[in-house]
N, C-alpha and C positions, 0 to 999 in steps of 0.2 A: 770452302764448301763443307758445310757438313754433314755426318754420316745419318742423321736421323731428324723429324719434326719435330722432335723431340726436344734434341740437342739445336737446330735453330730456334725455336721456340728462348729456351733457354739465354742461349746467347744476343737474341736481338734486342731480349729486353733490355732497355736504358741505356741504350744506342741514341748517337746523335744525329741517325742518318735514319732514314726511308729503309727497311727490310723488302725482301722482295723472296715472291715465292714461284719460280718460272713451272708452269704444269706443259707437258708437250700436248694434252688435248685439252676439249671439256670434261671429259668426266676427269681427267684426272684435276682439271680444274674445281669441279665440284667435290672429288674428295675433299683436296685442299680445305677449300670453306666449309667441310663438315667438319675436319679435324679441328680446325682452328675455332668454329662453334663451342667447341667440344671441351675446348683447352681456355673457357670463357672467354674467346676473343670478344667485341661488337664489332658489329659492320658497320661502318659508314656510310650512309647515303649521298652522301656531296660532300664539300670541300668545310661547309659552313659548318657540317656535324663534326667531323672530324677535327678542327677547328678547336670546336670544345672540348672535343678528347683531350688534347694536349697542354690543356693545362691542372691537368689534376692524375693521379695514378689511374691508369686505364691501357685497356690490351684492343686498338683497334686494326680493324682489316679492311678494304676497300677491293672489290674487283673492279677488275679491268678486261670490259668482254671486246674493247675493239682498238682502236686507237689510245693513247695516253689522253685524259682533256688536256688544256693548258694549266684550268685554274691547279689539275692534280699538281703536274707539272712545276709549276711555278711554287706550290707548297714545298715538292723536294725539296727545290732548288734553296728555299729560303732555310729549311726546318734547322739543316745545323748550323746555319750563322746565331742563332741564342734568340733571335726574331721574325715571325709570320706577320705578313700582309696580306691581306685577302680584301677584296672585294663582297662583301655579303648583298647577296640579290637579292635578300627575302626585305631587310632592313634597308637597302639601296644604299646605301653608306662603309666605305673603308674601316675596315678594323684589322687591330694590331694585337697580335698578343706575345708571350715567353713562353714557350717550352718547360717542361718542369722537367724532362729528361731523366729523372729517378724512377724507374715502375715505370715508365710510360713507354710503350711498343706501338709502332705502325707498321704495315707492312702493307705492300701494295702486291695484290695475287692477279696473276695474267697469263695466259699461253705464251708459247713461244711465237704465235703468229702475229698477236698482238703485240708483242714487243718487236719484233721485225718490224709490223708499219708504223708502231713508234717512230725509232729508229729510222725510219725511210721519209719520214713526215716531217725530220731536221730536228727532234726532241734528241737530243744523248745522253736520253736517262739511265741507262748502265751503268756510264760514270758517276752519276751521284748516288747510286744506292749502296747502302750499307752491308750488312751480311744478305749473302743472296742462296734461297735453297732450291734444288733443283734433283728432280728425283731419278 
């Protein structure tokens, strides 16, 4: 754990795991994505945005306001094997891409409620996340 956003910020970059940033409510969830705004995160809107984050130096964030989806899910799962699969629903067709892992940060921001019914819904996404901040 560490002591500041600061210092996770710092350390998640060019990680080869999912970051995670557990907030105990919303507002403190909204801080979160003001700071991380602030510290030039993007936000990702889907799997497919995010997606393109990961192959070039880029600092993204994704919230997570209820359940985990799958497709996020299955990004974890995949990001530090060096290979992502995803399914793109805009273009209806599989695509695959590499991680460039230098400069590139993900993190996925979510309550602690939200990740309870993760967690309850048979995802054991705890275990795959990389550094994890929690205030």
């Amino acid at each position: 754990m560490t002591n500041t956003i600061k210092d996770f910020l710092k350390y998640a970059n060019s990680q080869k795991e999912v970051s995670l940033m557990i907030a105990k409510d919303d507002d403190e969830l909204e801080s979160f994505t003001k700071k991380l705004s602030e510290a030039e995160f993007r936000q990702a809107v889907d799997t497919s945005d995010l997606f393109k984050q990961i192959t070039k130096v880029s600092k993204s964030f994704v919230v997570i306001k209820d359940i985990l989806p799958k497709d996020l899910y299955d990004f974890a799962v995949q990001y530090p094997t060096g290979q992502v699969e995803i399914y793109d629903k805009f273009n209806l067709k599989s695509q695959t891409v590499t991680p460039v892992y230098k400069d590139v940060t993900v993190v996925y921001v979510l309550t602690k409620t939200a990740l309870k019914k993760t967690q309850e819904s048979g995802f054991g996404f705890l275990e795959l996340a990389g550094i994890t901040y929690q205030a």
